[in-house]
C-alpha positions, 0 to 999 in steps of 0.5 A, spaced: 847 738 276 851 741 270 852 747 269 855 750 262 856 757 259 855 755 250 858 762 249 864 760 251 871 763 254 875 762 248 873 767 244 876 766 237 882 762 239 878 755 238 873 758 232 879 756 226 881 750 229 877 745 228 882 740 232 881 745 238 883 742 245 876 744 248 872 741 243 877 734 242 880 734 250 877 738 256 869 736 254 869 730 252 873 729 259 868 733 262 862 729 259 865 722 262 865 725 268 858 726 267 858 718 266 861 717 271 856 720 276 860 727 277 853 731 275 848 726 279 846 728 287 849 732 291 855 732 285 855 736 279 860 738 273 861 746 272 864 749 266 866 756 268 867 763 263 873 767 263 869 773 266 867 769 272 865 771 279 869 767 285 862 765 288 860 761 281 865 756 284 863 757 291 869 761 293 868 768 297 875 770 293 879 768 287 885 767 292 881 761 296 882 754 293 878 749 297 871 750 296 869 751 303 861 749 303 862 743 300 867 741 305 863 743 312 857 739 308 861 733 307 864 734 314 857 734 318 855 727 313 861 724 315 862 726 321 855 728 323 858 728 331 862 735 329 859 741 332 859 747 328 865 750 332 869 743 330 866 745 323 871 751 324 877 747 327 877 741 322 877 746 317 882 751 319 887 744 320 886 742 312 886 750 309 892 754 313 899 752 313 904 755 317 910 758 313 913 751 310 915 749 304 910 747 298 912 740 299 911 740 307 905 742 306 902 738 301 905 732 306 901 735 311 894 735 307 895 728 304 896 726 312 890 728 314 887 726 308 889 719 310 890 718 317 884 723 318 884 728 324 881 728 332 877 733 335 877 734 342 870 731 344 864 728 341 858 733 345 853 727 343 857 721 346 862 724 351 867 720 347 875 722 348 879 725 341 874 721 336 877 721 329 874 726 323 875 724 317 875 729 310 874 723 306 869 716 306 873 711 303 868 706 306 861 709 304 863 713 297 856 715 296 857 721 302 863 724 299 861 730 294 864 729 287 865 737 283 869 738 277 869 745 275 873 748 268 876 753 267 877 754 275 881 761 276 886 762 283 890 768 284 897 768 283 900 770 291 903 777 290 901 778 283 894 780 279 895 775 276 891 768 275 892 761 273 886 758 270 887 750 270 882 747 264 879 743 269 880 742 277 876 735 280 875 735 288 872 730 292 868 734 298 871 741 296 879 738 296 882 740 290 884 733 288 887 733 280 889 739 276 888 737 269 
């Protein structure tokens, strides 16, 4: 699914210029994107206006950065064993940090993205520590693929936002910042 808005956030910066970066940088990008599959199924490519609503990118908050439906629906077709309650867990684990430094964090999340996590229980086979993956390396066609531009986060502590040209995420996991 493609979503754009044609009365775009720029204003007048890019009208003057005919060599803007949204015309010669960020769309063509997306438009491969597009080519590649990211717009197809349960994929879509999603280009935001400056005036945006947290929820147009699935978000309750600007502060949030994962996109939590696309990551609990990923879970389920991945790991189709996980109780709701595990849902909930297996989220917690990928989204809340204790107060570590930025690159600890990160080590933590690329850990878990790679060598997965376990739940206590499967409920359907009774099997012990049964390992939950965020990512299907193997079966690429059971991960959700989303590319969103002009994807605004809070800056913590200020009023302040960032807003990234494009932000690519496999299974709502912030993955390339461009």
């Amino acid at each position: 699914m493609i979503i754009t808005n044609d009365n775009k956030y720029r204003g007048n910066l890019g009208s003057s210029l005919k060599l803007d970066e949204y015309s010669h940088v960020e769309k063509p990008f997306l438009e491969q994107l597009i080519h590649l599959g990211w717009a197809s199924g349960n994929n879509e490519v999603l280009e935001l206006a400056l005036q945006q609503t947290p929820q147009q990118s699935y978000r309750t908050s600007f502060s949030e950065v994962v996109l939590q439906p696309k990551l609990r629906q990923s879970l389920k077709t991945i790991n189709p064993f996980l109780t709701e309650p595990q849902i909930d867990d297996v989220v917690r684990k990928i989204t809340t940090f204790e107060k570590n430094s930025l690159i600890e964090s990160n080590q933590k999340v690329l850990d878990l993205l790679l060598e997965n996590t376990t739940v206590s229980k499967n409920e359907i086979t009774g099997e012990l520590s049964p390992t939950v993956r965020y990512i299907d390396f193997e079966n690429v066609e059971n991960n959700i693929f989303t590319a969103i531009s002009q994807f605004k986060v809070n800056i913590p502590g200020t009023d302040h936002n960032i807003i990234p040209d494009i932000v690519l995420f496999i299974n709502g996991l912030p993955i390339v910042v461009v």
